[in-house]
VEXMI-473436 format. One line per 2 residues: number of its first residue (from 1); their letters; for each residue x, y, z of C-alpha. Coordinates in pm, whole numbers, padded with zeros to 5 digits. Example, Ala and Ser with C-alpha at 12.3 -4.5 7.8 and 13.67 -1.06 7.14 Angstrom:
! VEXMI-473436
1) as) 01230 -00450 00780  01367 -00106 00714
! end
This chain:
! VEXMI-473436
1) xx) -02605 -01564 01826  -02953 -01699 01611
3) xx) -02884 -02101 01634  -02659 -02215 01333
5) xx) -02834 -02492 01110  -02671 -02710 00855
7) xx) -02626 -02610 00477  -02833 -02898 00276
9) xx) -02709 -02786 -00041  -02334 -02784 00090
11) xx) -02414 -03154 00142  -02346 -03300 -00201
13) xx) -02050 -03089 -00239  -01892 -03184 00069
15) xx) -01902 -03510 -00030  -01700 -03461 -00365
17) xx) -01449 -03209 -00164  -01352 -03513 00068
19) xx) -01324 -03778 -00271  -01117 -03509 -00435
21) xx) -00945 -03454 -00109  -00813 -03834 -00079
23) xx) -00776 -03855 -00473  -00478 -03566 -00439
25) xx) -00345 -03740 -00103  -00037 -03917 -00185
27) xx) -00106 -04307 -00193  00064 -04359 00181
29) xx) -00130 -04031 00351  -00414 -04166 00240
31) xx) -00375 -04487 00364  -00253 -04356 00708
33) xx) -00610 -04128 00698  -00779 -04375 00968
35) xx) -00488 -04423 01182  -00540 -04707 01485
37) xx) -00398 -04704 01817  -00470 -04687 02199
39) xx) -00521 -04239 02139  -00675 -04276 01765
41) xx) -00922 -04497 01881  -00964 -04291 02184
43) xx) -01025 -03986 02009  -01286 -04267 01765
45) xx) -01492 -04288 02105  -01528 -03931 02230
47) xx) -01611 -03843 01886  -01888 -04104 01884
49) xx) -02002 -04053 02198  -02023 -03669 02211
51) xx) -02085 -03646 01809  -01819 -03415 01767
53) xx) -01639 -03440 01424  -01301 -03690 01482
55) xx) -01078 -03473 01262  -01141 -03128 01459
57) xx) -01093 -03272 01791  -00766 -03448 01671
59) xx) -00672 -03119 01525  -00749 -02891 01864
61) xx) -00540 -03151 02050  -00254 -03102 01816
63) xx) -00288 -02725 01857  -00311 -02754 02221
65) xx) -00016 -03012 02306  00051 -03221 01974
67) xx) -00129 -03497 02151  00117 -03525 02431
69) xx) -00066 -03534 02774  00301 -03474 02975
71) xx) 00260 -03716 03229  -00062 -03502 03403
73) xx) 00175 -03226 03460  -00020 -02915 03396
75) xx) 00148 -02652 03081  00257 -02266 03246
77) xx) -00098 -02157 03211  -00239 -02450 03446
79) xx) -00410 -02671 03150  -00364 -03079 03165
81) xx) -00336 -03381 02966  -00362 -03415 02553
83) xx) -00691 -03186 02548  -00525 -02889 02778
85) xx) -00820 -02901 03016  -00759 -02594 03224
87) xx) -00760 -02536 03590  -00709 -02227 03766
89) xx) -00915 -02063 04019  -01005 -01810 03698
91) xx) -01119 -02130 03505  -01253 -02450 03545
93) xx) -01283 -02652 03289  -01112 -02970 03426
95) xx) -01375 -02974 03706  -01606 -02886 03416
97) xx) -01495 -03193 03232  -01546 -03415 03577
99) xx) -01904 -03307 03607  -01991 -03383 03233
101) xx) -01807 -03712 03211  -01839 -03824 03583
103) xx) -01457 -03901 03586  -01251 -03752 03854
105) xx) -01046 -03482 03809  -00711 -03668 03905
107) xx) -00793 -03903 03642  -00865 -03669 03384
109) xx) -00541 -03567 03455  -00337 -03842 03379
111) xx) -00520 -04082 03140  -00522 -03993 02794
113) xx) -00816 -04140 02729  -01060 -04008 02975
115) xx) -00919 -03672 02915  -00970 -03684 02565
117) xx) -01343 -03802 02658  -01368 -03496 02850
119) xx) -01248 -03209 02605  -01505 -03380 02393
121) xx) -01781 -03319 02614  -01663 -02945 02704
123) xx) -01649 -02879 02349  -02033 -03042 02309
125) xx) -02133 -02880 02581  -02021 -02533 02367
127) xx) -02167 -02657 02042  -02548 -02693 02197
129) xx) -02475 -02349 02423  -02457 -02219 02005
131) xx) -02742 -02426 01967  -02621 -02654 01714
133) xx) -02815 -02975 01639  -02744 -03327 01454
135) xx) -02758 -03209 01141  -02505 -02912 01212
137) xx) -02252 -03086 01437  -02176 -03319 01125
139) xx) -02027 -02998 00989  -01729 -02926 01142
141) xx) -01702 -02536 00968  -02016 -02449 01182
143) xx) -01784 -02545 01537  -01559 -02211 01481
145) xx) -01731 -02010 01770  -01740 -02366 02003
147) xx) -01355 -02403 01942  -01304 -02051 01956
149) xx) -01453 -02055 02358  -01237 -02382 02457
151) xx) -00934 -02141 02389  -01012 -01957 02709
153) xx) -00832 -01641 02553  -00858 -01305 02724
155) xx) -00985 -01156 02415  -01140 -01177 02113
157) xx) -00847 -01119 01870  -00682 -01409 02079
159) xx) -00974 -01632 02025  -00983 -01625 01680
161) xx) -00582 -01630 01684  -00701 -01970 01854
163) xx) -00970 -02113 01657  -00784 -02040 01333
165) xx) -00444 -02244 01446  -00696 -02517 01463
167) xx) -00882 -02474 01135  -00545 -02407 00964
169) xx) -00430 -02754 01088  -00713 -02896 00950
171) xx) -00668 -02711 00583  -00348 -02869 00608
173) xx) -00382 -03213 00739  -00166 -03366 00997
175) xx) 00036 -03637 01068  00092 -03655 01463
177) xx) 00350 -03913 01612  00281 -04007 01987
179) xx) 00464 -04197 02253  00459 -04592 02221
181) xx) 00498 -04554 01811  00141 -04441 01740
183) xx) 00070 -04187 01420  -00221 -04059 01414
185) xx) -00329 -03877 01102  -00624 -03660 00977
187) xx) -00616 -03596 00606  -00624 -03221 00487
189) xx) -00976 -03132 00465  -01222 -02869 00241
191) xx) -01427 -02671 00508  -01610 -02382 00457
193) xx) -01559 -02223 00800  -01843 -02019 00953
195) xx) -01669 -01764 01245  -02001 -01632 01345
197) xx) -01942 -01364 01516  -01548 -01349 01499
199) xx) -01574 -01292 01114  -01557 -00898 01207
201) xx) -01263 -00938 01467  -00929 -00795 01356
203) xx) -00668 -01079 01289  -00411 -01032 01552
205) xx) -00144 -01032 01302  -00277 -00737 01165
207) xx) -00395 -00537 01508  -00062 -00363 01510
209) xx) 00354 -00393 01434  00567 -00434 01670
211) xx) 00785 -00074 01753  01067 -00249 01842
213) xx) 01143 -00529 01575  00956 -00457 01189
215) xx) 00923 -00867 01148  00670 -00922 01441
217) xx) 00349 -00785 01549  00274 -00633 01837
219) xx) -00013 -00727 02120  00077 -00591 02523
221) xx) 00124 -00780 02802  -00120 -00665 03105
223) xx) 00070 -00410 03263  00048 -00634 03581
225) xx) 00280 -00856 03417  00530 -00648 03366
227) xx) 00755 -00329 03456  00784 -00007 03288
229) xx) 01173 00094 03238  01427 00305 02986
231) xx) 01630 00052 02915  01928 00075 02778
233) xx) 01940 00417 02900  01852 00300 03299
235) xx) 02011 -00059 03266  02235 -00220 03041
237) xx) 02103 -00537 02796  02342 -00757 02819
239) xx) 02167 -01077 02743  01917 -01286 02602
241) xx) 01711 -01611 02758  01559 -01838 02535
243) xx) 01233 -01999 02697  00992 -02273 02609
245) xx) 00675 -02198 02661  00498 -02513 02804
247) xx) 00198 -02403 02620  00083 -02321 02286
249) xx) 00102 -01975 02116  -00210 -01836 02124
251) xx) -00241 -01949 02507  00076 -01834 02600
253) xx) -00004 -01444 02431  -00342 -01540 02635
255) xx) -00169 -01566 02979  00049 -01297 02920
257) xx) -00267 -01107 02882  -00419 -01189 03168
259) xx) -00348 -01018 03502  -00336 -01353 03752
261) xx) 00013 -01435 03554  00252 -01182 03745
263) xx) 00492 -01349 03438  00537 -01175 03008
265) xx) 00821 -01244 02771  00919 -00955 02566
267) xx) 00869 -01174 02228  00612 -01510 02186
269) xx) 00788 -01726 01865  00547 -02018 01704
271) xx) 00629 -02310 01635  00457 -02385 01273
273) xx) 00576 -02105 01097  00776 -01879 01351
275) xx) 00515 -01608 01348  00671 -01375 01592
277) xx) 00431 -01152 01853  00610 -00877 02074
279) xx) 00464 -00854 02422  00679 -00660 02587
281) xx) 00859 -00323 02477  01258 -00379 02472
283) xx) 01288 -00107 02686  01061 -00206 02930
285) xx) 01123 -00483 03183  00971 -00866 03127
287) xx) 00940 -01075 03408  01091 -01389 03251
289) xx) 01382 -01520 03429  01284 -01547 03789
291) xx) 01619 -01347 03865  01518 -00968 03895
293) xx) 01857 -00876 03766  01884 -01081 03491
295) xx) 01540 -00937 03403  01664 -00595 03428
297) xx) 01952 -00664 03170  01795 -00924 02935
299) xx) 01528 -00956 02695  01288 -01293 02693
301) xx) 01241 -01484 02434  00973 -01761 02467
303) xx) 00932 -02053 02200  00586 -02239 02157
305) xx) 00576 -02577 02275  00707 -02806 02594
307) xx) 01043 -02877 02652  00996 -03292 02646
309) xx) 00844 -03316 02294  01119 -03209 02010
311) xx) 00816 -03203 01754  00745 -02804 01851
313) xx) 01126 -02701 01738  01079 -02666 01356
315) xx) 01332 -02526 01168  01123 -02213 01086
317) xx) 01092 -02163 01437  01477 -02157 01506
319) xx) 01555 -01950 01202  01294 -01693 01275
321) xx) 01339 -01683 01642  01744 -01689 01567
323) xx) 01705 -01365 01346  01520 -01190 01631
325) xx) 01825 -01239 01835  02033 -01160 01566
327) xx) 01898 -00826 01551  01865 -00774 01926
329) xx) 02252 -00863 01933  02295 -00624 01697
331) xx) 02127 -00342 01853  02220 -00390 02148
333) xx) 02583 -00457 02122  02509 -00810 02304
335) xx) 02773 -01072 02206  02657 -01353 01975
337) xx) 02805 -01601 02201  02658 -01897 02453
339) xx) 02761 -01656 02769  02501 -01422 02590
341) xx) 02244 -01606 02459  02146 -01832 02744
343) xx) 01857 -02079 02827  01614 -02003 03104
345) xx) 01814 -02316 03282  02131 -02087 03315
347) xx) 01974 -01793 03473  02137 -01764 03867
349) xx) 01860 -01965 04093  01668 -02083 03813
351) xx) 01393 -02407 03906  01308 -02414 03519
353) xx) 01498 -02657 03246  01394 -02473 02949
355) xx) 01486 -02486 02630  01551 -02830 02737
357) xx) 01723 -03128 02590  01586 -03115 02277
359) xx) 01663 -02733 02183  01943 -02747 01918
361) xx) 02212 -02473 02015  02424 -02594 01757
363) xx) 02219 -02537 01492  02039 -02210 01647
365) xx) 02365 -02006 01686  02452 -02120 01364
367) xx) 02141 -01906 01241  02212 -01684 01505
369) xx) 02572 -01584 01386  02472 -01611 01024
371) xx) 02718 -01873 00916  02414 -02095 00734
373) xx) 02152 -01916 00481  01928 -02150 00387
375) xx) 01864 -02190 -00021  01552 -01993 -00108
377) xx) 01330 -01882 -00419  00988 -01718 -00482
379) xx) 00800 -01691 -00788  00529 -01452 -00818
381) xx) 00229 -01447 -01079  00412 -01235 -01320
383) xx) 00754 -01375 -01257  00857 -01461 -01622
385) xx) 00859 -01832 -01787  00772 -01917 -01453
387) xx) 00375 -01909 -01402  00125 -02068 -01593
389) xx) -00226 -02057 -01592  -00539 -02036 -01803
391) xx) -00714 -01729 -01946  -00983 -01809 -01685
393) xx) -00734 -01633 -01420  -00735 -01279 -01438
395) xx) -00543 -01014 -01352  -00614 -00800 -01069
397) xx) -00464 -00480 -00907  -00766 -00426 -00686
399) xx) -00679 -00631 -00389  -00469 -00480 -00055
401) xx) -00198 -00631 00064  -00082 -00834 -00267
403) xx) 00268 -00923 -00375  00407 -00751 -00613
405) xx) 00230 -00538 -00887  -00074 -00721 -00891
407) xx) -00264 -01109 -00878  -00450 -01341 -01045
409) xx) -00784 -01456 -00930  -01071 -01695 -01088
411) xx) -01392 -01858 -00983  -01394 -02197 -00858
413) xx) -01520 -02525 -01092  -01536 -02864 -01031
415) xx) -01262 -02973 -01264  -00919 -02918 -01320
417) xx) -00773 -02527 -01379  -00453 -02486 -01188
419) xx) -00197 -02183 -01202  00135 -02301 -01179
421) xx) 00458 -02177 -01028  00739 -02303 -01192
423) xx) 01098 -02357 -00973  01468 -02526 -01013
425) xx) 01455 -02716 -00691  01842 -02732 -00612
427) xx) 01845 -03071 -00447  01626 -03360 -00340
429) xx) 01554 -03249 00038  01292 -03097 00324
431) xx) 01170 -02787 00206  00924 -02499 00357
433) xx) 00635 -02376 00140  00505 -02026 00179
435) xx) 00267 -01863 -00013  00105 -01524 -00046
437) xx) -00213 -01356 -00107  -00452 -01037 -00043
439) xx) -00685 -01135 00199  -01028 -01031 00145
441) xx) -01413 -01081 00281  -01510 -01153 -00092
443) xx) -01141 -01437 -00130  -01221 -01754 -00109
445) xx) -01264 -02002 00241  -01117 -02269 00106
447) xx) -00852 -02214 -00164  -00630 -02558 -00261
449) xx) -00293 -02525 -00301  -00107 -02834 -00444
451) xx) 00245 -02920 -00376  00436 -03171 -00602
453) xx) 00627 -03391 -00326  00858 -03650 -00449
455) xx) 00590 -03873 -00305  00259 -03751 -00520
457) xx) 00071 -03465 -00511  -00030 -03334 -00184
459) xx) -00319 -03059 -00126  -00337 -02836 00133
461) xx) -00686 -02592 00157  -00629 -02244 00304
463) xx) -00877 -01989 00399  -00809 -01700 00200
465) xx) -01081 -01412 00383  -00779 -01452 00635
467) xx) -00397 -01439 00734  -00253 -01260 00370
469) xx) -00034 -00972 00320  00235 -01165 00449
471) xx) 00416 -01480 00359  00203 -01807 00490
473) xx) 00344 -02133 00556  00128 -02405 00445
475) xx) 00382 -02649 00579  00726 -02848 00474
477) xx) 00730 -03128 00224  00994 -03346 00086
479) xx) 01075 -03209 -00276  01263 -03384 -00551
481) xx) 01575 -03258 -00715  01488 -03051 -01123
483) xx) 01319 -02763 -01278  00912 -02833 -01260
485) xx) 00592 -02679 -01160  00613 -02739 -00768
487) xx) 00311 -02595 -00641  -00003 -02467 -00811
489) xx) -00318 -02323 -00713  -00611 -02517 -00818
491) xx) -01000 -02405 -00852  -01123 -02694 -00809
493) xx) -01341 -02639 -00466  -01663 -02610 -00298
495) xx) -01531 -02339 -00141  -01727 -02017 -00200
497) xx) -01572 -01659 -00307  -01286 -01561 -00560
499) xx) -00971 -01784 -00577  -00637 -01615 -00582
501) xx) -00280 -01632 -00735  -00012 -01443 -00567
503) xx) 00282 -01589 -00488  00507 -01908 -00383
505) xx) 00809 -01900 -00209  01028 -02223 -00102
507) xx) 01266 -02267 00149  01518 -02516 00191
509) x) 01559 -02659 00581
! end
């Protein structure tokens, strides 16, 4: 790859995206956009002292563990502490982070702090392998192929699975709780994202469905990982096991992938959105359980995140991974009952606690069984009496992938032209916005979506080259009771390439 250089005349309008960023922040996000504490100010000092941006290494953290370093017990896939330093004989980037720091590795391990200071200095040590210098390290868009590589995925689809979680984060903003009380925030940001050379690699989303279960997609464990079988012809399925990772999504389809694991789930569930990725065929057999005969007559489900932090359980993870099992009940003939649908815990011989104290069974056979559907309503760009914008957003049928019959899409200004969508919010609660869009090279990298929370308008930029065709979450946000224009699509960006107008839908939690 030529060495990346920084954009001088994206200077001036980086500067305005960030005023106009904290101008559409509610009052209290951004107040809360410099958070202190013992881990904000440690992620303040690796910043400074490997001059990588603050936001994007608070935002690969989040991705990795949501900031929790678990004690210096290493995740499934052998990584440790808040920055997920691996260490396997395969990999070494714990020992890679000793040698840069001069901290040893046990420490690393264990102290937030120092292990912070070292996934800093891996991920500096990436940035001037791309050959980045001063100028282009204050850009955080121009890191995509750097925080693609500290993934460690077995592929390249994987990678940019990877390094898109974290930019997507970052579009959205975060706010992060931590042990002791902390928050530690980083306000949603306006990038314009460079991938380099992952701009022509296939989303995984989109590399193929799954055969087995329409709603998910489909990537293959290493065959290593997992044995070939007829099932239900040669064995019964009788069951299902719900797992928790100890790892993040795009690592866990990662180590699936890779043929040291000897371990696959049929089905990978994420925690943001409950994106769903089959690994393993139904038929076939998943090695999952540590019991080969509860392998042989159950299927594996596995849930992003670690079973000692409850932040990874969303709501959008239980319902989505609750319909899987729903379905697999279904076609199956498996009862929808807690002799059924077990945890990894209750498997014969098992040494694993997953799902965990914190899993809600309650509430996931509820979904499970069907007995709660959740309020829900979409609005599409030519829903009637229901979107609103400007003659400046035109109508499009052009675009793959849209919603409906067709879109609207405009150029972007610096000043105020927002489409609205238009919703009677039922009651004053927690609800999940999704939107919709064709993606497209030509769409634009960094499109702002507004929600009206009953706490101010909050903005939320999403790269729109990437991730459409499909509903999107762009996260959950408290919404007031009435009929009013609840989220809107403004054009008011830096961003380069065409803004678009598809559609909203909300979910009540």
């Amino acid at each position: 790859m030529q060495n990346a250089r920084p954009r001088p005349h994206r200077r001036s309008a980086a500067i305005l995206s960030a005023v106009l960023a904290l101008l559409l922040l509610a009052p209290a996000q951004a107040a809360s956009a410099r958070s202190a504490g013992p881990l904000a100010d440690a992620f303040a000092r690796a910043s400074a002292g490997y001059d990588v941006p603050r936001d994007l290494l608070v935002a690969l953290a989040y991705a990795e563990t949501h900031l929790d370093g678990h004690g210096g017990e290493p995740s499934a896939s052998g990584g440790y502490g808040v920055m997920h330093l691996l260490s396997t004989p395969a990999v070494r980037v714990l020992e890679r982070a000793a040698e840069l720091t001069g901290t040893p590795a046990a420490t690393l391990k264990r102290d937030d702090a120092a292990n912070i200071l070292g996934g800093a200095a891996v991920l500096r040590s990436y940035a001037d392998a791309l050959g980045l210098d001063a100028g282009a390290r204050k850009d955080a868009g121009l890191w995509y192929p750097a925080v693609a590589r500290y993934g460690n995925a077995s592929g390249s689809e994987t990678a940019r699975l990877y390094a898109d979680t974290v930019y997507d984060l970052l579009g959205k903003g975060l706010v992060a709780g931590v042990a002791g009380g902390e928050v530690v925030t980083v306000a949603a940001v306006e990038l314009q994202v460079d991938r380099g050379a992952y701009e022509g690699v296939r989303e995984l989303a989109a590399k193929a469905p799954s055969p087995d279960y329409p709603a998910a997609s489909w990537v293959a464990a290493h065959a290593g990982n997992r044995a070939v079988a007829n099932r239900p012809k040669s064995s019964k399925i009788d069951r299902v096991v719900i797992h928790v990772t100890q790892g993040a999504y795009a690592g866990t389809i990662s180590w699936f992938q890779n043929p040291a694991a000897k371990v696959s789930a049929h089905y990978v569930v994420r925690s943001s959105d409950g994106d769903v990725t089959q690994m393993v065929r139904d038929k076939d057999v998943a090695w999952h359980a540590g019991n080969s005969s509860y392998n042989a007559r159950s299927i594996g489900i596995e849930h992003e995140g670690f079973v000692n932090n409850a932040s990874w359980f969303t709501d959008a993870m239980y319902r989505a991974s609750a319909a899987l099992t729903r379905a697999l009940c279904d076609k199956y003939g498996i009862p929808k009952d807690r002799s059924h649908i077990i945890g990894h815990k209750q498997v014969p011989g098992a040494t694993h606690t997953d799902p965990g104290s914190h899993w809600d069974w309650a509430k996931y056979m509820r979904y499970v069984t069907g007995d709660t559907a959740p309020w829900s309503a979409t609005v599409d760009n030519s829903t009637a009496g229901a979107f609103t914008a400007s003659a400046n957003w035109t109508t499009s049928t052009q675009a793959a992938g849209r919603h409906g019959p067709d879109h609207r899409q405009a150029t972007p200004v610096t000043s105020s032209d927002v489409a609205w969508y238009r919703f009677t919010v039922p009651a004053a609660a927690t609800y999940q916005v999704e939107v919709w869009y064709p993606a497209a090279p030509g769409h634009n990298v960094s499109a702002p979506y507004i929600v009206a929370t009953s706490s101010g308008s909050k903005t939320v930029y999403v790269d729109q080259r990437a991730g459409g065709g499909a509903w999107r979450s762009i996260g959950t946000f408290a919404l007031k009771a009435g009929t009013y224009n609840a989220v809107g699509v403004s054009r008011w960006t830096s961003g380069t390439g065409l803004i678009v107008a598809d559609a909203v839908r909300l979910t009540r939690l």
